[in-house]
Structure formats: structure tokens, C-alpha cells
N, C-alpha and C positions, 0 to 999 in steps of 0.2 A: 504493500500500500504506500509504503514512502517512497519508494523507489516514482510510483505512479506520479506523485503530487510533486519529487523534485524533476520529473520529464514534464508536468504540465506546467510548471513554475518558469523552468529553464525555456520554455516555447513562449511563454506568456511575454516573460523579458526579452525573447529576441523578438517577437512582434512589434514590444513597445519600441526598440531599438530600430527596427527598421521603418515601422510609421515614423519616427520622429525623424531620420535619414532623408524619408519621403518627403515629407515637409521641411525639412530645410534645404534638400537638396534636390527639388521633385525634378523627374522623368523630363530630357527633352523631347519634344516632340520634335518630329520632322518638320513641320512648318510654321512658322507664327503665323500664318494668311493664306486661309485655301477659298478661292475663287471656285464654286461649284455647280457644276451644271448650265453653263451660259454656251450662248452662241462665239465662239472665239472669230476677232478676225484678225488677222497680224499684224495687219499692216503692212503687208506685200503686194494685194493686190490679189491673192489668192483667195477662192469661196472660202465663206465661213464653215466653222467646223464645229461639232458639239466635242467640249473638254473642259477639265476642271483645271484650273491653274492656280501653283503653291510658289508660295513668297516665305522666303526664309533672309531676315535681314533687309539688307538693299535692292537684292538681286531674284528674278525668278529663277528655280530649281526646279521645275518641273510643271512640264503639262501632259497631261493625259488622265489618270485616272486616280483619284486621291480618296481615300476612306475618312472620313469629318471628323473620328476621334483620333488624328494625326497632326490636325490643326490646332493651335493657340487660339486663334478666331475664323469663324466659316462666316463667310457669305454667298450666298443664298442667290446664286443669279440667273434660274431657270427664267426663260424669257427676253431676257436681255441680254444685249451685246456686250462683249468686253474686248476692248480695243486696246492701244496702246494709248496714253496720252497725249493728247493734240499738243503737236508745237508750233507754237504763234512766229513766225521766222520775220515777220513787221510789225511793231509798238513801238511806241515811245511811252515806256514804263520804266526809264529812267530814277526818274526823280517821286513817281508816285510808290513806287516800292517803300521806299524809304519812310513815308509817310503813311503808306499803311499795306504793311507786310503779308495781309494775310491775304490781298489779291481777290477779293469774292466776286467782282466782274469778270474774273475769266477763270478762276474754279469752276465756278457755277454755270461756263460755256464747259467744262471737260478736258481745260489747258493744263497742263501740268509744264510747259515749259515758255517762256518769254523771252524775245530776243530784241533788244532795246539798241539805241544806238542809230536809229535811223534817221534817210533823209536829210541827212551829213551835220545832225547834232548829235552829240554823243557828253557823255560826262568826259572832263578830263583834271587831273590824273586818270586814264584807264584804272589803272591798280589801286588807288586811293579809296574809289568809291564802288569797287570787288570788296574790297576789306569792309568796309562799315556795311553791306549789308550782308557779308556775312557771319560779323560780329554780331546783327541785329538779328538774323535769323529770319526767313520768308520762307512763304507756305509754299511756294513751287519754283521752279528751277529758273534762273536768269544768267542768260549769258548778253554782248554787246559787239557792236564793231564798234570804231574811231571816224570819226566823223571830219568829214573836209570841212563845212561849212566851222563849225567849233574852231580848229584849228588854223583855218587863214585867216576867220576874224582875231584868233588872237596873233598875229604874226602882221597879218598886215592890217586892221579896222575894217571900214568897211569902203577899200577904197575898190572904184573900177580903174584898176591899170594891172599888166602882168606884174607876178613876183623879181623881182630883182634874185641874182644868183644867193647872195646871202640868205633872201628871204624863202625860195624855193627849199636852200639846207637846210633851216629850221623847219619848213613843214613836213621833212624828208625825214628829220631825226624825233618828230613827233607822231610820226606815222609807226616809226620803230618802238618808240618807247609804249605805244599804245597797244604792238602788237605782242612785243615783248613781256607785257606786264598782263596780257590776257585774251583783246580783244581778236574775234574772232574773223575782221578783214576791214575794209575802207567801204565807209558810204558816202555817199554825196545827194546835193538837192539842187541841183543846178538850175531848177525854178527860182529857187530862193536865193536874196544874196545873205551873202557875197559870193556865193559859190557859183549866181550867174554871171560873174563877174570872169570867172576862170576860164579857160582856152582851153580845148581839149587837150593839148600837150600837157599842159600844166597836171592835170588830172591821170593821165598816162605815168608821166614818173613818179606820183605818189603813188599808183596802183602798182608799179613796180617793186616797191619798196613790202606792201602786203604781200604781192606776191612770193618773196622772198622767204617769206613765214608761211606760205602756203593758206594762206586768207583768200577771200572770197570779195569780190567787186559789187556790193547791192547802192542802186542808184535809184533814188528819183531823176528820171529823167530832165533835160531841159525843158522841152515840150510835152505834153498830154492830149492835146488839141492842134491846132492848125498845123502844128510843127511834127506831128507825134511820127512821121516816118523817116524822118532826119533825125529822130533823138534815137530812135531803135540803132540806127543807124551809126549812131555817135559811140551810143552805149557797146555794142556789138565791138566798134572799133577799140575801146577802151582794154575790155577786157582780151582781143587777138593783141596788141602793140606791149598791152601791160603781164602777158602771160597769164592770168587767173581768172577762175570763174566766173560769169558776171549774173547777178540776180537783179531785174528788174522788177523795181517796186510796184506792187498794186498797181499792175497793168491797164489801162482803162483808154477810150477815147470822149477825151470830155465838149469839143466842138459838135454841136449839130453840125457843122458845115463836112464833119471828117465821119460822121458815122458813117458803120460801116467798115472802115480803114483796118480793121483789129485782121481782114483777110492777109493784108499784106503786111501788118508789123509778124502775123506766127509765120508768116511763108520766110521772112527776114529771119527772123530764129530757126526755123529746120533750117534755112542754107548753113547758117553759122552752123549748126550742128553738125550737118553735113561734112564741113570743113573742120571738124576738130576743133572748136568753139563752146563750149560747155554755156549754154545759156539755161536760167530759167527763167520763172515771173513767179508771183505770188499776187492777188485777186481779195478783195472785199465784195460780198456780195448782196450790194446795195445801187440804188441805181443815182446816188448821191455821194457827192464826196464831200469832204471839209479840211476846212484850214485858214491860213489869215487872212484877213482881206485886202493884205497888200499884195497878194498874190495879183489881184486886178490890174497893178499900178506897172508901167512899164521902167523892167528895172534900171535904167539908167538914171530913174528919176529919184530912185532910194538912194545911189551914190553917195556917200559919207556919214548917213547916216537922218534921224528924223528934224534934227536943226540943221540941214540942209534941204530936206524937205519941202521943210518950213518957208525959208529963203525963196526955195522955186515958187511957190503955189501964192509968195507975197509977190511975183512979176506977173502981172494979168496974162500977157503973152507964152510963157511959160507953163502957167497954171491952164488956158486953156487948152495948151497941148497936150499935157496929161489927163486933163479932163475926157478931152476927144480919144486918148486913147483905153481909159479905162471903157468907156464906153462901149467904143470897137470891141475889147474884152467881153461884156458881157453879152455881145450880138451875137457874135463868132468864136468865142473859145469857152469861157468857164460861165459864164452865163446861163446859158441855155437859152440864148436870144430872147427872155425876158427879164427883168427886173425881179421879178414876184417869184424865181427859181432860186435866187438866195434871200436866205434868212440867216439873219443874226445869230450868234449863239453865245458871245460873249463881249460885252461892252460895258469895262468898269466903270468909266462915268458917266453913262445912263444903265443902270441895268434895267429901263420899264422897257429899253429897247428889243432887251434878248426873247426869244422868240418869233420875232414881227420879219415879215420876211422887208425886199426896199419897197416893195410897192404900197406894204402898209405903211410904213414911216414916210414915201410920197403921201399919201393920204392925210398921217398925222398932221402935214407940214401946208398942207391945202396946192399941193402940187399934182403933175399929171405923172403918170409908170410909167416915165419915158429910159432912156438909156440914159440920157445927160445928165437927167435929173437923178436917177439912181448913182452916177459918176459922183455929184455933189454931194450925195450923200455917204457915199464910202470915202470923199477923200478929207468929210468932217470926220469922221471917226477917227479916223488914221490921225488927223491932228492935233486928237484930245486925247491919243494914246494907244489907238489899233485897237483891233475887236479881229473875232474870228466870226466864222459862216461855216453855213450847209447849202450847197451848191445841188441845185437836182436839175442834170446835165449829161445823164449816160441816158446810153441807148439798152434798152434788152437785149439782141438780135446778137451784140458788140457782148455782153456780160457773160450770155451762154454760148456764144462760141470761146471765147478765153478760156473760160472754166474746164472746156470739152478737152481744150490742149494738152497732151501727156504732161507738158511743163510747170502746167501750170498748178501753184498749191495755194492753202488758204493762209491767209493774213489780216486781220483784224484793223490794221492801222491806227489802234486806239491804245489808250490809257489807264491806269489807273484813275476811276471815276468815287467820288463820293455821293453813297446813294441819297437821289433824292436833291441832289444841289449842282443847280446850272440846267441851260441846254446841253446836250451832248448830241452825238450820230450816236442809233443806235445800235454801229456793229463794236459799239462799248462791252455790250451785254449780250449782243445775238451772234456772233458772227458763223461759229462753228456748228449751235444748233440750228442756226436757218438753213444752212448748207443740207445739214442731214434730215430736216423736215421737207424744208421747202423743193429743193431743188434736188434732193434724192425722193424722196417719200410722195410728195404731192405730183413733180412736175418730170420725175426720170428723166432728167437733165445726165446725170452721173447714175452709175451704181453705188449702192454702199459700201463695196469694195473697194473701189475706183476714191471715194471720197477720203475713207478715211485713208488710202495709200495718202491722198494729195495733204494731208492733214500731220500724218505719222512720220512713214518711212520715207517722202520725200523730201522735207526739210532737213530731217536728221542726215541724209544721204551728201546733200547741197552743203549744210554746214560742216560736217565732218565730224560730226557729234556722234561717238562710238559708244555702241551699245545702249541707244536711245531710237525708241519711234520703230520700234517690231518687240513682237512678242513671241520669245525663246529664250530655252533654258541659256542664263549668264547676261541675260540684259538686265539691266537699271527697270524695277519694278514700280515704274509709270505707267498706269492705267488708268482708263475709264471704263466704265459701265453704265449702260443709257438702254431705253426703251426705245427701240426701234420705231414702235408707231405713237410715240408718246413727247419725243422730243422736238422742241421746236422754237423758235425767240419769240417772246412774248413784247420786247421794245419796238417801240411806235414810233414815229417824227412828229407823233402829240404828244405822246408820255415816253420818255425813252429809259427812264430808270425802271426798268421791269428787268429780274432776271431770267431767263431760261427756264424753259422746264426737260422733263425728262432726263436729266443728268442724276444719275441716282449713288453713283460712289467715283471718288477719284482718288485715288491712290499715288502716292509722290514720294520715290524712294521707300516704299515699301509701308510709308505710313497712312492710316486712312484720314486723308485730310476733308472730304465729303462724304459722309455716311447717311445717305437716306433723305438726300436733298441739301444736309445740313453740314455749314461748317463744322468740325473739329475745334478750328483753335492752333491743331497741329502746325509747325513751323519747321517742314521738312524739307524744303527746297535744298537744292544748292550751288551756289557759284559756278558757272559754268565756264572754265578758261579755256584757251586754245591749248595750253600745253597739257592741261588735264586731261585733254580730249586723243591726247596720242600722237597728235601732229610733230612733224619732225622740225626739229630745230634749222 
């Protein structure tokens, strides 16, 4: 009998012994994150597949078939798609990251990656401002190019003449230190000055100098409108003389006079292709664009800056040739040959203005929606401080042929937005679900295949962003998961702070930063540099 009670005794203590083992040191599971039962699409461009996909740390570790008591945490994704997470390859989420890190304007579209830097503003120090937001910690991944415009205004102001040799070397060795310290190639906005201020040579040996680092050439073009098959044109040249990729910006033709034209700017990109020319574009798909409203003003008339401006518009003769040519602007290029196609969106010293497109502020003013009259009225703006606009100026016919283009991927153009405050465009909030509602779901414009390629594996391919934007075991465990017939942009050009629906989890480095519609909180992003990325020195 005692023999019995010291073997039941001795079992008893190694029970306790091992429960307590189990609790301090419990069992790992193979996954922290099994993805179960969803429609998978890679992001290759290949049909969807039914599979479970397990997340262990950062990285995925397996797709195929997962048992739920091998998981940390299961979700549950019969029904829905589970993609890679969209990477945004055009924003200017520069400076709004910083401000507020957790990004829910473009979580909430199924972004998990932002690529900032465009349009040839960029932060600079490159490296300076990698460091403080990765000090700061942001919900999804952020990478940058070096921006031309940023760096000749600070080298030369805002002057129209070429760079002098000195001046050139200094934009040469800031092009280096930008690329050196992380950013992932050279953009430009050769609309904008002072960068319209540059000569395509000029632009050539700084793209050279990217190229060097194996960087990537993304350009707002000169032109978008009247000019838009000489900028393809420019752009094309840029990246053949400068040796590197060239990504044109949110491709679009914004003249009624040129709709249509988008046949010969893609036939212009396959030949460059043809030739050994790596081009893409990236596309918002909205039939409006935005931006400042000096965009109207013919840029020679910016020249040194808004107290020279000033100066012109104080010479009647002067000022009425600017007047006559904004006008012309809005007939024939960014207009849309009426007044009443832009609207204000941002004017600090009126803001009863924002909103009101010119034809209602002709009204307010007891004036006729003429062009001149619209001219007077953007070039008072401009000389109480500039204001931006929404331009509603494309063609359909022009938005779904680009989109159809193998080259072409999506880009947002937009920002970090605070909900609820200001006009905005609403591909702030819609961009990626309207693509997948609208123009996959509604109008089989694309497949879902096809979309989320142009969304995932094609910007990550263009950037050189390794092991980002397909889904397979040892990639960066960026995902989305969305309801196929559920997701869609709910932002208006009435209301445009509405988020997304149908985005139901988004996953960023392995963490659940959207669970169920809903932020986390999570601040998993991360810094995305060139050299991180495995490019060769």
C-alpha cells in the first residue's frame, strides 16, 4: 500500500512539475497567424487558389494546409480574398506620417506599403527623416525617392536659368547623399517649378547619378495635356541617356483638346520597351485630378518666386498676359474648357471658399463663368497665398485604356488626410477599393487577378522591393483580406472623408494592424531603404 501512495505521490509531483514547465514555458506553436480557408491570390497574376496561409514572425512559412490548433491566432477567411498588401508606388505621405502614424486613409484602402517622395518633393536629409519615423514607429511600410524639385530649389531658388557647373555638382552630390542614405531613385515634376525651369540635360545627369545606385527615374511629366506626347517623349529619353528605369506618374491626358492621345503615349512605351527601355506608369482612378493652382499660371511667370509674382501682375501689360494665358489653361489643358471643372479645395485666407468650384465664386462676385474671369480669380488666390483645386478634366475612354496597359499599376496620388477636415480628392480614401469594386466587380474593366498583380507584384517588381507584393513561403507577411463583392470607396467629391468598405484585415509584417474593419493601434510598418532592399552598392 505504501509503495502504491509513494508511485501516486511521485506522478502527482511530476504532473505539478510539468504543468508548471507548461506555463512558464508553454509549447510553440508553428504559427503565430494562420490565415484559413480564403480564396488566395498572389499576386502574380495567376487564378486564385483555395489555401490556408501561416505567418510565423515577419515572414510567411507556409501555404497550403494548416490545422487551427497550430496557430497563436486563426482567422477565419472563408469567403474572402487574401492578397498581398497593396503598395501605393505615388503619395506624398511624407510629412503626414509623421503626424499621424497610424495611416487609416490607406489601411482602410488594404495599403500596407507607401512610397513618398514624389513629383520631385521629397524630405531632405533622405536619412534624417528614415530615422524619426522610424524612431516614431508607423503602422505600414514607407519607403521614398529624392526629389529634383526639393533639391534645385535649394541649390539654386527659384531661379529660371541653367545650373552653373558648381551648381549642377551640388545637385549631383545630393542626389548621392539621398540615394546613399536610402532613397529608392530620382523624381521630378517638371510641371512644377522650379523643376520646369530644368532642361532635359540637366535632368539626364542627375538620373545618372541614381542610376549608379540602381534607382529608378519616377517623373511627373512636363506636360499632361497639350504637350502630353513630347513629355512621354522627354520622359522615355530620360531614362534611355540616364540608364534607369523610368516610372511615369499617374499617367492621364488632362486637355479635352488631346483626349484620346493615351493610344499613342502606350504605343510610345511598348516601343521603348521594345528597345530595352524599362518603362512603367502608375494611374488614379478618378476622372479628376488635383493640385495647386499655380499649376494654371504659365511658368515663367513664377520665376523667382511669389514677390516677383507680385511685381508682374503690379505691370497691367504683364498681368494681362498671364491672365490670357491662364485662361488659355483652363480652355485647353487643365480646365476642362470650363471654369465650373475646378473647385477649390484649399484657401487659407478664405476658407468659405473651399469647396465652391470658379464658376460659383464668379457668381459670389456678380461676375459671368467666363475663362478671364475664372483667370482673375485664381491669380487673386495665388496673391493672398495659393490654394489648391480639383480639376474634373479626364476622359473615360483615356482612364480605361491606361488601366488595361500590362504597365500600368495603381497609385493613389494622395496623402495622409485628417478625417473629416478640408476638401480632399477622394482617391485619399478610395483608390484601391474602387479599382476592385468599381472597375473589377461592377465594370470588368480588369480581372481580379490582373488588378491586384497591378497593385502587389508590380510595384514591388519596378521598385526592387525584395520579398514584398506576392505571397510565398519567405516573403514579408503583408497582406490583405477583402470581400470580393463587398468592397468598394464609399468617398464622394461631396463628402470625400468616407473610408472604404470591404477591407476586412490587413496584416503589416506579420502584425494585425486591421482586424474586422478596425484599426489595431498596431505600429508595424517599416522603413523601407534601398540598401535594405538588397540592391547592390
Amino acid at each position: 500500500m505504501k509503495s502504491i501512495l509513494r508511485l501516486f505521490w511521485t506522478a502527482a509531483i511530476i504532473g505539478l512539475l510539468l504543468l508548471g514547465l507548461y506555463l512558464i514555458f508553454p509549447p510553440t506553436l508553428p504559427y503565430d497567424l494562420a490565415i484559413i480557408g480564403g480564396m488566395v491570390v498572389d499576386g502574380t497574376g495567376n487564378p486564385w487558389f483555395r489555401a490556408d496561409v501561416g505567418v510565423k514572425g515577419e515572414r510567411i512559412t507556409h501555404i497550403g494546409i494548416i490545422p487551427v490548433n497550430e496557430a497563436s491566432e486563426v482567422i477565419r477567411a472563408e469567403g474572402l480574398v487574401v492578397s498581398p498588401g497593396f503598395i501605393d508606388i505615388h503619395t506624398h505621405t511624407d510629412s503626414g506620417l509623421l503626424a499621424n502614424p497610424r495611416a487609416e486613409n490607406y489601411l482602410y484602402q488594404g495599403v500596407t506599403t507607401v512610397v513618398g517622395g514624389n513629383c520631385g518633393s521629397s524630405p531632405f536629409p533622405i536619412g534624417e527623416h528614415l530615422e524619426k519615423l522610424h524612431k516614431q514607429g508607423i503602422s505600414l511600410n514607407f519607403a521614398t525617392l529624392i526629389g529634383h524639385n526639393t533639391i534645385r530649389s535649394e541649390v539654386m531658388g527659384m531661379k529660371d536659368d541653367p545650373p552653373t557647373a558648381e551648381e549642377l555638382a551640388e545637385m549631383k552630390r545630393m542626389v548621392e547623399q539621398g540615394m546613399t542614405e536610402g532613397a529608392l531613385g530620382l523624381s521630378t515634376g517638371l510641371k512644377y517649378v522650379p523643376g520646369a525651369y530644368a532642361a532635359t540635360a540637366e535632368v539626364i545627369a542627375l538620373a545618372k547619378v541614381a542610376a549608379r545606385y540602381h534607382g529608378i527615374y519616377a517623373t511627373h511629366m512636363r506636360e499632361e495635356g497639350l504637350g502630353v506626347i513630347e513629355a512621354v517623349k522627354e520622359a522615355i529619353l530620360i531614362g534611355e541617356k540616364g540608364g534607369l528605369p523610368v516610372q511615369i506618374s499617374h499617367h492621364k491626358v488632362v486637355s479635352a483638346d488631346m483626349w484620346g492621345a493615351s493610344r499613342e503615349t502606350v504605343r510610345l512605351i511598348e516601343e521603348a520597351r521594345l528597345r530595352g527601355v524599362e518603362v512603367t506608369l502608375d494611374q488614379y482612378p478618378y476622372p479628376a485630378t488635383s493640385t495647386d493652382l499655380d499649376v494654371l499660371f504659365p511658368p515663367w511667370s513664377l520665376a523667382g518666386g511669389n514677390d516677383e509674382l507680385k511685381q508682374r501682375l503690379s505691370h497691367p501689360e504683364t498681368r494681362q498676359r498671364i491672365k490670357e494665358a491662364i485662361a488659355y489653361n483652363i480652355v485647353h489643358d487643365r480646365g476642362g474648357s470650363d471654369i465650373g471643372n475646378i473647385t477649390v479645395t484649399y484657401f487659407k485666407a478664405d476658407r468659405s471658399l473651399e469647396g465652391k468650384n470658379l464658376a460659383e465664386i464668379a457668381g459670389l462676385r456678380g461676375w459671368k463663368p467666363t475663362p478671364l474671369n475664372g483667370a482673375e480669380i485664381v491669380m487673386d488666390i495665388q496673391l493672398k497665398g495659393g490654394g489648391k483645386a480639383i480639376y474634373h478634366c479626364l476622359n473615360d475612354e483615356d482612364i480605361g485604356r491606361i488601366m488595361r496597359y500590362c504597365g500600368t499599376m495603381v497609385g493613389s496620388d494622395g496623402g495622409i488626410t485628417v478625417f473629416e477636415q478640408g476638401v480632399v480628392h477622394p482617391r485619399n480614401y478610395g483608390t484601391f477599393p474602387r479599382v476592385l469594386g468599381y472597375y473589377v466587380r461592377e465594370k470588368g474593366i480588369l480581372t481580379l487577378e490582373d488588378a491586384i498583380r497591378k497593385m502587389t507584384s508590380l510595384p514591388a517588381q519596378t521598385l526592387r522591393l525584395i520579398d514584398r507584393g506576392v505571397l510565398r513561403v519567405g516573403a514579408y507577411a503583408d497582406i490583405t483580406i477583402f470581400d470580393p463583392q463587398r468592397v468598394i470607396d464609399k468617398s464622394t467629391w461631396e463628402n470625400p472623408h468616407q473610408y472604404s468598405e470591404g477591407i476586412t484585415y490587413v496584416i503589416v509584417n506579420g502584425k494585425v494592424v486591421i482586424s474586422e474593419g478596425k484599426h489595431t493601434g498596431a505600429l508595424s510598418g517599416h522603413v523601407l531603404r534601398r540598401r535594405d532592399n538588397k540592391m547592390a552598392d
